[in-house]
PDB file of N, CA, C and O in Angstrom:
ATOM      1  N   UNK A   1     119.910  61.456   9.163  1.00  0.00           N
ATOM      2  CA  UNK A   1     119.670  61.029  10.519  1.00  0.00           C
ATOM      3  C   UNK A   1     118.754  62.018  11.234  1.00  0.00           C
ATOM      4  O   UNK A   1     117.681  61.693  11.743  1.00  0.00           O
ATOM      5  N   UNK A   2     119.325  63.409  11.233  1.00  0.00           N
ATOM      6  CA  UNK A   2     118.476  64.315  11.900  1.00  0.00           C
ATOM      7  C   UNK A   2     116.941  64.161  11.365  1.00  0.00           C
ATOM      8  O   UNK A   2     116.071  63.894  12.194  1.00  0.00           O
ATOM      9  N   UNK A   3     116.590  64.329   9.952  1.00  0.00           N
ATOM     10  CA  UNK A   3     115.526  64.040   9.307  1.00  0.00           C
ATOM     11  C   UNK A   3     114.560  63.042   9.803  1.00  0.00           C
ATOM     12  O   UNK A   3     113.401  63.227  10.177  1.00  0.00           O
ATOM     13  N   UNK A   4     115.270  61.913   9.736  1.00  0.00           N
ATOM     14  CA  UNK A   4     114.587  60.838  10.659  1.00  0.00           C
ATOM     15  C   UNK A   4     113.795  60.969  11.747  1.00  0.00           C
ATOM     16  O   UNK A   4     112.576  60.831  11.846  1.00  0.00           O
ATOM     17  N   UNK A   5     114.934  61.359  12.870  1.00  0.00           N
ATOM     18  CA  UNK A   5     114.434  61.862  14.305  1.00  0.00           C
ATOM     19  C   UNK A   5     113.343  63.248  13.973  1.00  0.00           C
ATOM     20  O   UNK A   5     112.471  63.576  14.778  1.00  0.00           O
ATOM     21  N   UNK A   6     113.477  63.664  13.211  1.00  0.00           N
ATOM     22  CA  UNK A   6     112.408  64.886  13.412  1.00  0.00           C
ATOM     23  C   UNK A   6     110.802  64.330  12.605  1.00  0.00           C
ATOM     24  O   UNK A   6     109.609  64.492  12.863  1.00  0.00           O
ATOM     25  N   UNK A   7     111.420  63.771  11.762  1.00  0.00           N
ATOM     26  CA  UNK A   7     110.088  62.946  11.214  1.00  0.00           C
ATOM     27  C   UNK A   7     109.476  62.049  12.623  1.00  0.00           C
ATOM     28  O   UNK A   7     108.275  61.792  12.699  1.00  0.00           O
ATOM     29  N   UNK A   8     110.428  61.634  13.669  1.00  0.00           N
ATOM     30  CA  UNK A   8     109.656  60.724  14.286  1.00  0.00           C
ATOM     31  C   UNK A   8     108.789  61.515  15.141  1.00  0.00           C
ATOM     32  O   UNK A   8     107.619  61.365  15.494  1.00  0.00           O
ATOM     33  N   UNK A   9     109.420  62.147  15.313  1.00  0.00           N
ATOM     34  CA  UNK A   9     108.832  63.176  16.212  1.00  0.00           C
ATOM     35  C   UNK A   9     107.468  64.027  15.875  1.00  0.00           C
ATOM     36  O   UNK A   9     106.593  64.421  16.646  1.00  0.00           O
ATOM     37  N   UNK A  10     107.576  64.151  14.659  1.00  0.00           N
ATOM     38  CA  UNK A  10     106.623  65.065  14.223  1.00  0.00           C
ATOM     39  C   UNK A  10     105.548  64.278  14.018  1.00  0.00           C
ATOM     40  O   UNK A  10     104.547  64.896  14.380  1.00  0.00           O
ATOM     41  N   UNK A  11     105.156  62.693  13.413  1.00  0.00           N
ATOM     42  CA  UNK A  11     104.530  61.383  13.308  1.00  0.00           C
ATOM     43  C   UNK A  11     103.801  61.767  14.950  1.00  0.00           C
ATOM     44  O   UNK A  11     102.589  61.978  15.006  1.00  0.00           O
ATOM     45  N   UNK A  12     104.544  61.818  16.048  1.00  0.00           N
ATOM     46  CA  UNK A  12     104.278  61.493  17.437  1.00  0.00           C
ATOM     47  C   UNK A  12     103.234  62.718  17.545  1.00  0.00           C
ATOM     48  O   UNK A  12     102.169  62.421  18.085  1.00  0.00           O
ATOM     49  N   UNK A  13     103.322  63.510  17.288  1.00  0.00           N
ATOM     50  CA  UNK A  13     102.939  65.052  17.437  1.00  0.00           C
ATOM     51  C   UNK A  13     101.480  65.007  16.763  1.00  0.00           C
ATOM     52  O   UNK A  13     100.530  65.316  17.482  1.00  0.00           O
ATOM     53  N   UNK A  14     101.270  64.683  15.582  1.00  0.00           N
ATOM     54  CA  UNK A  14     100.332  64.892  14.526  1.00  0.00           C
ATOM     55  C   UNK A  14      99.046  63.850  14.940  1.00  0.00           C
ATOM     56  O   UNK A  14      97.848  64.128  14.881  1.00  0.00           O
ATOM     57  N   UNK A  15      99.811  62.252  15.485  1.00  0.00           N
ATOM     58  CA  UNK A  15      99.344  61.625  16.308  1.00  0.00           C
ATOM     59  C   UNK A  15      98.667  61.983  17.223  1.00  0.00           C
ATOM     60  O   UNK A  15      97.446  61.830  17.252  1.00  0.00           O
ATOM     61  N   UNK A  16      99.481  62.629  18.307  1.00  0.00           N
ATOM     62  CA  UNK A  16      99.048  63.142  19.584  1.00  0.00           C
ATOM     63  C   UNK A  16      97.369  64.069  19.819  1.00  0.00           C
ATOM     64  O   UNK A  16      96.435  64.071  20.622  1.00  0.00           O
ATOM     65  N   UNK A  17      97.881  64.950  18.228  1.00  0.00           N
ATOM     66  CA  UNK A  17      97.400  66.028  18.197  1.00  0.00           C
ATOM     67  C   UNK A  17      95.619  65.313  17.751  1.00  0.00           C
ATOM     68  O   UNK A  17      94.554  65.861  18.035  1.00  0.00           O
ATOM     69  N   UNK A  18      95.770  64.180  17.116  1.00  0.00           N
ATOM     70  CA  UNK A  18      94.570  63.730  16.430  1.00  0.00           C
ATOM     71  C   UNK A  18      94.058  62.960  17.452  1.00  0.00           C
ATOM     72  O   UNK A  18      92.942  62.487  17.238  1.00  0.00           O
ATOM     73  N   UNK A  19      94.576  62.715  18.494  1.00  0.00           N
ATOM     74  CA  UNK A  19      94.245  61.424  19.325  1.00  0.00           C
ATOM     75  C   UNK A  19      92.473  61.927  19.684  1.00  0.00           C
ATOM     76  O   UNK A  19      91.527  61.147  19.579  1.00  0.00           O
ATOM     77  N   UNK A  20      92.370  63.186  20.054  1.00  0.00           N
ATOM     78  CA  UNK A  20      91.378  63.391  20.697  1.00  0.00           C
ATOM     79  C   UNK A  20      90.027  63.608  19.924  1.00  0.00           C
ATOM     80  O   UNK A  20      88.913  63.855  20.388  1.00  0.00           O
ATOM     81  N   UNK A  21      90.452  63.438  18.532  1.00  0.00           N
ATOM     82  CA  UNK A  21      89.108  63.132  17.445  1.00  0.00           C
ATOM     83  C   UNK A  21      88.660  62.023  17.017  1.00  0.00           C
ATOM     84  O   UNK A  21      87.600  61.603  16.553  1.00  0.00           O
ATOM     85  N   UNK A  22      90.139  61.445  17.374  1.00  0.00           N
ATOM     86  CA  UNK A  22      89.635  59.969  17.168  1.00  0.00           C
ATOM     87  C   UNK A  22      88.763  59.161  18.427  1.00  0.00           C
ATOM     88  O   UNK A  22      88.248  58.047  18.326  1.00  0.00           O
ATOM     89  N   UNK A  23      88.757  59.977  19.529  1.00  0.00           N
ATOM     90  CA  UNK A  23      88.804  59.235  21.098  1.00  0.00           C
ATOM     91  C   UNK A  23      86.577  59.995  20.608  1.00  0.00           C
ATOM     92  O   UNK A  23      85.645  59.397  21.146  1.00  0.00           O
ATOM     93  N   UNK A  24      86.382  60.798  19.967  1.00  0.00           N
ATOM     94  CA  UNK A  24      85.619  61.681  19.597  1.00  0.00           C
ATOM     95  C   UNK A  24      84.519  60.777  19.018  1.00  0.00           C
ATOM     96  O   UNK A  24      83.386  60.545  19.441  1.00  0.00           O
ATOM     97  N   UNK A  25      85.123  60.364  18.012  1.00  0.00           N
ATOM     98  CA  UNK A  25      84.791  59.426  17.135  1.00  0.00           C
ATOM     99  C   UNK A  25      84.117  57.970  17.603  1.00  0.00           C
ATOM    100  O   UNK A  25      83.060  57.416  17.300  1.00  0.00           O
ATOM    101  N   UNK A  26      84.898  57.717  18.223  1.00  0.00           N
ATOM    102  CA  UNK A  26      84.407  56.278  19.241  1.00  0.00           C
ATOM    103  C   UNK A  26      83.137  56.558  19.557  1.00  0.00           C
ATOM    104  O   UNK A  26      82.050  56.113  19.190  1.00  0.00           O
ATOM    105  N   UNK A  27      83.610  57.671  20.573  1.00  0.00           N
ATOM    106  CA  UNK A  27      82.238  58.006  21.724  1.00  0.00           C
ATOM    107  C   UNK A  27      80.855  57.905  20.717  1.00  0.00           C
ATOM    108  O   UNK A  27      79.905  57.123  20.724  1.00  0.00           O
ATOM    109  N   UNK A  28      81.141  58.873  19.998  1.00  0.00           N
ATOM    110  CA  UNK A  28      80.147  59.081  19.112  1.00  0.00           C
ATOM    111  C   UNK A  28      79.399  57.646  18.608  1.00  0.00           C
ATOM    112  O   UNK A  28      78.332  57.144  18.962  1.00  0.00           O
ATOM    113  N   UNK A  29      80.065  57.357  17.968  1.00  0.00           N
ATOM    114  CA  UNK A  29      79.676  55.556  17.295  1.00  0.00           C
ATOM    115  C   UNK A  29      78.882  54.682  18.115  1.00  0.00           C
ATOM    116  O   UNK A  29      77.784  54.139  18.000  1.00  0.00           O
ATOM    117  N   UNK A  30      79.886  54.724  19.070  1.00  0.00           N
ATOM    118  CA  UNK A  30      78.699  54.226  20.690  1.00  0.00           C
ATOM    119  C   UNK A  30      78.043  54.411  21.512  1.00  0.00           C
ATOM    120  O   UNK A  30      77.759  53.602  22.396  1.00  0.00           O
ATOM    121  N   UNK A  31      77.431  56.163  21.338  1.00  0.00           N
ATOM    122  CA  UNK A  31      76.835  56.407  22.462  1.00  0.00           C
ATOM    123  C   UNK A  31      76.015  57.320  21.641  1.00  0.00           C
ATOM    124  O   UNK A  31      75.455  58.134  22.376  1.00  0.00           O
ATOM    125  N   UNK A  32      75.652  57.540  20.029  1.00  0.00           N
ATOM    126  CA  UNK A  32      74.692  58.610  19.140  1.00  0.00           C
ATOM    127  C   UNK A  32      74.796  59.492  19.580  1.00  0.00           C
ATOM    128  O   UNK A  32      73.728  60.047  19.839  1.00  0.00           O
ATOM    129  N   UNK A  33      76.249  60.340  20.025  1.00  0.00           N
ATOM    130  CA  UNK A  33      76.296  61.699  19.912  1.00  0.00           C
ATOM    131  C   UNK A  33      75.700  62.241  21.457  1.00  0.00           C
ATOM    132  O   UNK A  33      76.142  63.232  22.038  1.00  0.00           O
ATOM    133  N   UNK A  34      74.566  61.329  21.984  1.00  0.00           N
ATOM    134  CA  UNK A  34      73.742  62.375  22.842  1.00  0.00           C
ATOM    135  C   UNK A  34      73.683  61.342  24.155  1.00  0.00           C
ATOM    136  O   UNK A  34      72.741  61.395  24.946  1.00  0.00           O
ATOM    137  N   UNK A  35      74.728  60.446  24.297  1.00  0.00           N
ATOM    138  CA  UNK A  35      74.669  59.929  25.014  1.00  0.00           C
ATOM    139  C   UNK A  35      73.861  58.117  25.610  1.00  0.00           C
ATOM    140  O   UNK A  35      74.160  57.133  26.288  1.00  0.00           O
ATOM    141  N   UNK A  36      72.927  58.565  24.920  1.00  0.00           N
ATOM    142  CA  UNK A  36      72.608  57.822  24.791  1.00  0.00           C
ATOM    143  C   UNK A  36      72.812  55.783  23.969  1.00  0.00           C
ATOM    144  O   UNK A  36      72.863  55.473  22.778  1.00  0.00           O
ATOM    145  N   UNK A  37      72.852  55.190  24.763  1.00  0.00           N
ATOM    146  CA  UNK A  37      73.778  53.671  23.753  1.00  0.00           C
ATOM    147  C   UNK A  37      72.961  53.574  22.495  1.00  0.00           C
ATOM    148  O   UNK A  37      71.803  53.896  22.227  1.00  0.00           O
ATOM    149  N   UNK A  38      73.880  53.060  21.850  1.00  0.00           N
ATOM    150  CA  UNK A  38      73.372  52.381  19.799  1.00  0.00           C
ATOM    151  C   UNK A  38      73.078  51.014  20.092  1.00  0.00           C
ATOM    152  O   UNK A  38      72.770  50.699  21.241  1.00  0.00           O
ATOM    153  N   UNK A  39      73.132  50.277  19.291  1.00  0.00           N
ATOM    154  CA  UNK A  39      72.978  48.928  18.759  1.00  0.00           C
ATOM    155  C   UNK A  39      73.852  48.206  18.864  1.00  0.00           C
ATOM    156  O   UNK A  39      73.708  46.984  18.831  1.00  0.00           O
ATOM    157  N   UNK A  40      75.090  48.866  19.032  1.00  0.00           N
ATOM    158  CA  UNK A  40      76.430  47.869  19.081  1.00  0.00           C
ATOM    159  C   UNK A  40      76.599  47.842  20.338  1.00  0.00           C
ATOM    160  O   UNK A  40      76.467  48.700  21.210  1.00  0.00           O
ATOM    161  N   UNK A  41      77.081  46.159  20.357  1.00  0.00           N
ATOM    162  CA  UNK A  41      76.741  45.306  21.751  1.00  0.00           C
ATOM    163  C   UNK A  41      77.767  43.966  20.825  1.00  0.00           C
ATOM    164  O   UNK A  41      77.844  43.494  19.691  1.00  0.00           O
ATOM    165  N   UNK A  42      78.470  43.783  22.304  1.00  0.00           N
ATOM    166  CA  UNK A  42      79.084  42.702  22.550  1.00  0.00           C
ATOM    167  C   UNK A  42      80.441  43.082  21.900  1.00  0.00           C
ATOM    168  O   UNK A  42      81.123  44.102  21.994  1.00  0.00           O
ATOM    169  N   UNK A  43      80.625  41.816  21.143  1.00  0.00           N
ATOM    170  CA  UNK A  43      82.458  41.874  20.577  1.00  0.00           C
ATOM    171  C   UNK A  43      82.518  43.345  19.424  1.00  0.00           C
ATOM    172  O   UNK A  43      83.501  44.025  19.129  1.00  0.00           O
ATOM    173  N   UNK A  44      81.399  43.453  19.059  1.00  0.00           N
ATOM    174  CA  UNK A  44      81.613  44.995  18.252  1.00  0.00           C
ATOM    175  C   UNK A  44      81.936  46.135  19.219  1.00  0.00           C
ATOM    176  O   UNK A  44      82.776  47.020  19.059  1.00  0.00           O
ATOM    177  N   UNK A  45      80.997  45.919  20.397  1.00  0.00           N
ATOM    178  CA  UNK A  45      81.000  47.469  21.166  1.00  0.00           C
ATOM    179  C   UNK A  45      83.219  47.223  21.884  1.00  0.00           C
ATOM    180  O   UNK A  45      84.100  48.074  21.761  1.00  0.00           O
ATOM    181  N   UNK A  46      83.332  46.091  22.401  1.00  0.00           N
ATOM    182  CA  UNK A  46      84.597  45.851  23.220  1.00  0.00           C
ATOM    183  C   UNK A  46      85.602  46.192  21.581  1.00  0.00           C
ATOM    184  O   UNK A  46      86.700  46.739  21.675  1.00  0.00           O
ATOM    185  N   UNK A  47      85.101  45.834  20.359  1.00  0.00           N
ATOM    186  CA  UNK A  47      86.750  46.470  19.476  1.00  0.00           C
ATOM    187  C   UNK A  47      87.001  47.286  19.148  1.00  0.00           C
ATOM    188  O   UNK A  47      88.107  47.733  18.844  1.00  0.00           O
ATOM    189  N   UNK A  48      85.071  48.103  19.101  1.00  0.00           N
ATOM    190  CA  UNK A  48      85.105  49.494  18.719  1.00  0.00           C
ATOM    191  C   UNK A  48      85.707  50.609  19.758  1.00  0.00           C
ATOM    192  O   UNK A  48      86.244  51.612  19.288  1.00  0.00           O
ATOM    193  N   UNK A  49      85.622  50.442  21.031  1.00  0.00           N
ATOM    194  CA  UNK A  49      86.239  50.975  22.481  1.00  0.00           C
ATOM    195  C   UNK A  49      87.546  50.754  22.388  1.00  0.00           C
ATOM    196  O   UNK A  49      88.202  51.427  23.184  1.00  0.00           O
ATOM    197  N   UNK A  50      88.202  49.991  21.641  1.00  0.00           N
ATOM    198  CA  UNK A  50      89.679  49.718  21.799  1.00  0.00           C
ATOM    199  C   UNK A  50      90.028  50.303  20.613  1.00  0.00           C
ATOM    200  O   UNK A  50      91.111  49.958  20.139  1.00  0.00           O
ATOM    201  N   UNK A  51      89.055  51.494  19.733  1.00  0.00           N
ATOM    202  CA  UNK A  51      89.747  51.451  18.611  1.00  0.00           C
ATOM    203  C   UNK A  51      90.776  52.527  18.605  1.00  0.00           C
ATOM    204  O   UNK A  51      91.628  52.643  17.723  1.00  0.00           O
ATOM    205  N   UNK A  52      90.619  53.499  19.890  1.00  0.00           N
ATOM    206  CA  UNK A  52      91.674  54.548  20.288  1.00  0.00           C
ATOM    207  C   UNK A  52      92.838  54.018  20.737  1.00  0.00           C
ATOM    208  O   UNK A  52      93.919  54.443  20.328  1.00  0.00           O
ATOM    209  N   UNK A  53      92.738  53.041  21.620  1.00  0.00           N
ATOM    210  CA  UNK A  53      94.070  52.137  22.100  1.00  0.00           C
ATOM    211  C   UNK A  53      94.641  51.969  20.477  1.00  0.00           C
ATOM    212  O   UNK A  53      95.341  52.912  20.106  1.00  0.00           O
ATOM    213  N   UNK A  54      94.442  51.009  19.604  1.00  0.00           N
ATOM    214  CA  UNK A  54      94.700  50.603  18.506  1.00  0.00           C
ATOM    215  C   UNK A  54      95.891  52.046  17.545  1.00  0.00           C
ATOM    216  O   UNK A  54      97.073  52.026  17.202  1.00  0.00           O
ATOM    217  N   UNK A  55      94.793  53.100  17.428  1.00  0.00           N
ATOM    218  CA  UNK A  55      95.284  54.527  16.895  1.00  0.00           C
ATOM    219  C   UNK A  55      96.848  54.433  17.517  1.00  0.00           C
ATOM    220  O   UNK A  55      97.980  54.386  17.036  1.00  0.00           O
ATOM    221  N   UNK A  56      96.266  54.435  18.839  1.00  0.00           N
ATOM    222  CA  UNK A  56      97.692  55.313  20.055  1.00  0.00           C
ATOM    223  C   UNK A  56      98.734  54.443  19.225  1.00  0.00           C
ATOM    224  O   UNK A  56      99.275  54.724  18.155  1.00  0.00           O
ATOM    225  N   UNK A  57      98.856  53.383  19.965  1.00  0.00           N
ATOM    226  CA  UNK A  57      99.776  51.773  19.642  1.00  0.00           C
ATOM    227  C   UNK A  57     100.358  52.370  18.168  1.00  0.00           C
ATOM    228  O   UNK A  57     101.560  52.417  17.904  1.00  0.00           O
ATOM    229  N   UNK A  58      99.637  52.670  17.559  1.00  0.00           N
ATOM    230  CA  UNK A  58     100.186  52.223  16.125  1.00  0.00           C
ATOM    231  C   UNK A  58     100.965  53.426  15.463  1.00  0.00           C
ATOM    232  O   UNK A  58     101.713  53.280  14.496  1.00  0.00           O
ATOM    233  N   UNK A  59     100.601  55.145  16.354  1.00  0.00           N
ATOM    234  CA  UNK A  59     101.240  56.057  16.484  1.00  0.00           C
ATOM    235  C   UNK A  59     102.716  56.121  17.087  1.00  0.00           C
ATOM    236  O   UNK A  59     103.782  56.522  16.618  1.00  0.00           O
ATOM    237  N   UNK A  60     102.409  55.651  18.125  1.00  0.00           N
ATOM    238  CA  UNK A  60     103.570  55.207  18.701  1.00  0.00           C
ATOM    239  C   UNK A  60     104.418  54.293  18.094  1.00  0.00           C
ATOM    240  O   UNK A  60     105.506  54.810  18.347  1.00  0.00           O
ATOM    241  N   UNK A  61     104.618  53.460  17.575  1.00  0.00           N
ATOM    242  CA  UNK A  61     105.366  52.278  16.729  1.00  0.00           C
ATOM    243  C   UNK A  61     105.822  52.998  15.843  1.00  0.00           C
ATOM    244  O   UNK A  61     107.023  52.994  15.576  1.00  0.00           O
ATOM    245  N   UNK A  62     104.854  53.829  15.156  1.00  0.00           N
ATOM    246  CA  UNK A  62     105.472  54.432  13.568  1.00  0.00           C
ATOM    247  C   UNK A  62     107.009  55.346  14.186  1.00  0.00           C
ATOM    248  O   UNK A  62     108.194  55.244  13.869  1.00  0.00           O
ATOM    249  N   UNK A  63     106.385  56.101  15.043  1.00  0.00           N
ATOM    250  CA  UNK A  63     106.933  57.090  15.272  1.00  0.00           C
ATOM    251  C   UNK A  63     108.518  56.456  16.422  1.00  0.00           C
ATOM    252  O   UNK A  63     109.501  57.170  16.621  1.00  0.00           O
ATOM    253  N   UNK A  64     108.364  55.115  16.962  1.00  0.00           N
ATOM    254  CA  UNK A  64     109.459  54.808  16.899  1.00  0.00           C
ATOM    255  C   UNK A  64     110.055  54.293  16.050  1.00  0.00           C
ATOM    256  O   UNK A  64     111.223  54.683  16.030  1.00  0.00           O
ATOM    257  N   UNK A  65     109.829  53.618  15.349  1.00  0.00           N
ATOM    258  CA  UNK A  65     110.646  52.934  14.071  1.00  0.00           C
ATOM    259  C   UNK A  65     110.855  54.108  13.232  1.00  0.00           C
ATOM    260  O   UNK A  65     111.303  53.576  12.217  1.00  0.00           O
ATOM    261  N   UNK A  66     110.833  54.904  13.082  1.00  0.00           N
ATOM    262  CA  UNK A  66     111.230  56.086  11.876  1.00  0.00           C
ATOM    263  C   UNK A  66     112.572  56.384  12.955  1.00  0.00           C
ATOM    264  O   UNK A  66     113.670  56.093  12.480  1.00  0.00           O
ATOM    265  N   UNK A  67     112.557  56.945  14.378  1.00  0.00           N
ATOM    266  CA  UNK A  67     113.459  57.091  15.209  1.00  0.00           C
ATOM    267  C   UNK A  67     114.434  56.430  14.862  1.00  0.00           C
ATOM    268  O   UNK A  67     115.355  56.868  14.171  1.00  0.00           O
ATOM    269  N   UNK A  68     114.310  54.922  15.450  1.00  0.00           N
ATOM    270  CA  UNK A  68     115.484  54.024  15.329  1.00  0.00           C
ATOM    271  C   UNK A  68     116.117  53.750  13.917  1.00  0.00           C
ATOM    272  O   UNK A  68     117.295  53.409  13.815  1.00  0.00           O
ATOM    273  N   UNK A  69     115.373  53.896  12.939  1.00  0.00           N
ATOM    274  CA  UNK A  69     116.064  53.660  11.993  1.00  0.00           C
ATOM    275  C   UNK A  69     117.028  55.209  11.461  1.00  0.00           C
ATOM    276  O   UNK A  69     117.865  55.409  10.580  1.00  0.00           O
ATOM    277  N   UNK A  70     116.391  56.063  12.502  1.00  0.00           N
ATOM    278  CA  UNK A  70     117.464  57.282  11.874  1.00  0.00           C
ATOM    279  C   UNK A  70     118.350  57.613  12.792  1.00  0.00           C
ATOM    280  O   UNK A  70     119.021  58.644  12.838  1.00  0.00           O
ATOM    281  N   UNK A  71     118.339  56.219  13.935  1.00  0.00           N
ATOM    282  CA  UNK A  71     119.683  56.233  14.290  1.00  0.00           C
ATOM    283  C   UNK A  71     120.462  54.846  14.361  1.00  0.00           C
ATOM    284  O   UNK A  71     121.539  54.632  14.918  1.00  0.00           O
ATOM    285  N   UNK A  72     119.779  54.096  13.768  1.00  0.00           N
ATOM    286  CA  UNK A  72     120.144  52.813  13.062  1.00  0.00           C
ATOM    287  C   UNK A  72     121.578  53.334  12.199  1.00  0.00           C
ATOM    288  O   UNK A  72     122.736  52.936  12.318  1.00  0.00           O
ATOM    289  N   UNK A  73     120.878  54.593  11.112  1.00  0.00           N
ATOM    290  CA  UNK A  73     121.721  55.272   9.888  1.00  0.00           C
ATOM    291  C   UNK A  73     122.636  55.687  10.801  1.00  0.00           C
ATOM    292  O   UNK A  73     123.725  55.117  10.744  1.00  0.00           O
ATOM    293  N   UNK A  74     122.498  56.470  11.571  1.00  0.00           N
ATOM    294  CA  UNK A  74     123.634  57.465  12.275  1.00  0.00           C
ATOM    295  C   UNK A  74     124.700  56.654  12.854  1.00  0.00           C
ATOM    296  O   UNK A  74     125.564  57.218  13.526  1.00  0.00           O
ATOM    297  N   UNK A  75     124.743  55.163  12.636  1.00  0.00           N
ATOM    298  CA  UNK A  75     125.379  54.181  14.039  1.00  0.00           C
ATOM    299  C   UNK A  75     124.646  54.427  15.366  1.00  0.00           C
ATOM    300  O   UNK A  75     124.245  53.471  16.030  1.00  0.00           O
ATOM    301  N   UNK A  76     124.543  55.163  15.595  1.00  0.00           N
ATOM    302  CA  UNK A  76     123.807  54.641  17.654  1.00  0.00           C
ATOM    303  C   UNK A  76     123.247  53.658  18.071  1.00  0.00           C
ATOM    304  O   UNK A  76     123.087  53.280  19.232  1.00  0.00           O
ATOM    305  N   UNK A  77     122.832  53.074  16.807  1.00  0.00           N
ATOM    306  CA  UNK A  77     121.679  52.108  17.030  1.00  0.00           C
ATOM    307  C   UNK A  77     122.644  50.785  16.578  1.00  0.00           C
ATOM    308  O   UNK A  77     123.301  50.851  15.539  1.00  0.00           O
ATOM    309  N   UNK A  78     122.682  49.415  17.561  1.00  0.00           N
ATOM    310  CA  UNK A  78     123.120  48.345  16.752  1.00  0.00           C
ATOM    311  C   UNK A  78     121.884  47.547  15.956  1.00  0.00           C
ATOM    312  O   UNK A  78     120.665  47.516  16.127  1.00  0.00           O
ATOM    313  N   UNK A  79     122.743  46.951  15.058  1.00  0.00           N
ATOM    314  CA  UNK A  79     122.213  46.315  13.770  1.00  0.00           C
ATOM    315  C   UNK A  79     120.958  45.486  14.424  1.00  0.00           C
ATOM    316  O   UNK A  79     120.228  44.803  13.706  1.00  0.00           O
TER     317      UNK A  79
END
C-alpha cells in the first residue's frame, strides 16, 4: 500500500518536474526556437498547443490511479 502511494507520488513529481520541457518543446515546434511562427497552421498548430495539456492530464491520471489502487489494496478505497 505504502509503495503504491509513494509510487503515485513520485509519477506526480517526475511529471511535474518534466512539465516544463515539454511546455519547451511545444514552443519550440511552433515558434523555430526564435520566435518567430513555422508552417503549422490550423488543426495541427491548435493539437500541437494542447500537447502540454495532454502530458499534464495524463500525469495526473497515472499518478492517481497508482494512488487509488494502493488504497483500493489497503481497504480505504471502496471496490
Amino acid at each position: 500500500m505504502l509503495g503504491n502511494l509513494i509510487g503515485g507520488f513520485v509519477a506526480i513529481l517526475v511529471g511535474v518536474s518534466l512539465m516544463p520541457s515539454v511546455a519547451d518543446g511545444v514552443y519550440e515546434a511552433t515558434n523555430n526556437g526564435s520566435g518567430s511562427p513555422t508552417n503549422v497552421t490550423g488543426a495541427a498548430d491548435t493539437i500541437l498547443g494542447l500537447t502540454t495539456l495532454f502530458f499534464a492530464l495524463g500525469i495526473a491520471s497515472a499518478g492517481i490511479a497508482v494512488a487509488a489502487q494502493g488504497l483500493r489494496a489497503a481497504g480505504m478505497l471502496g471496490a
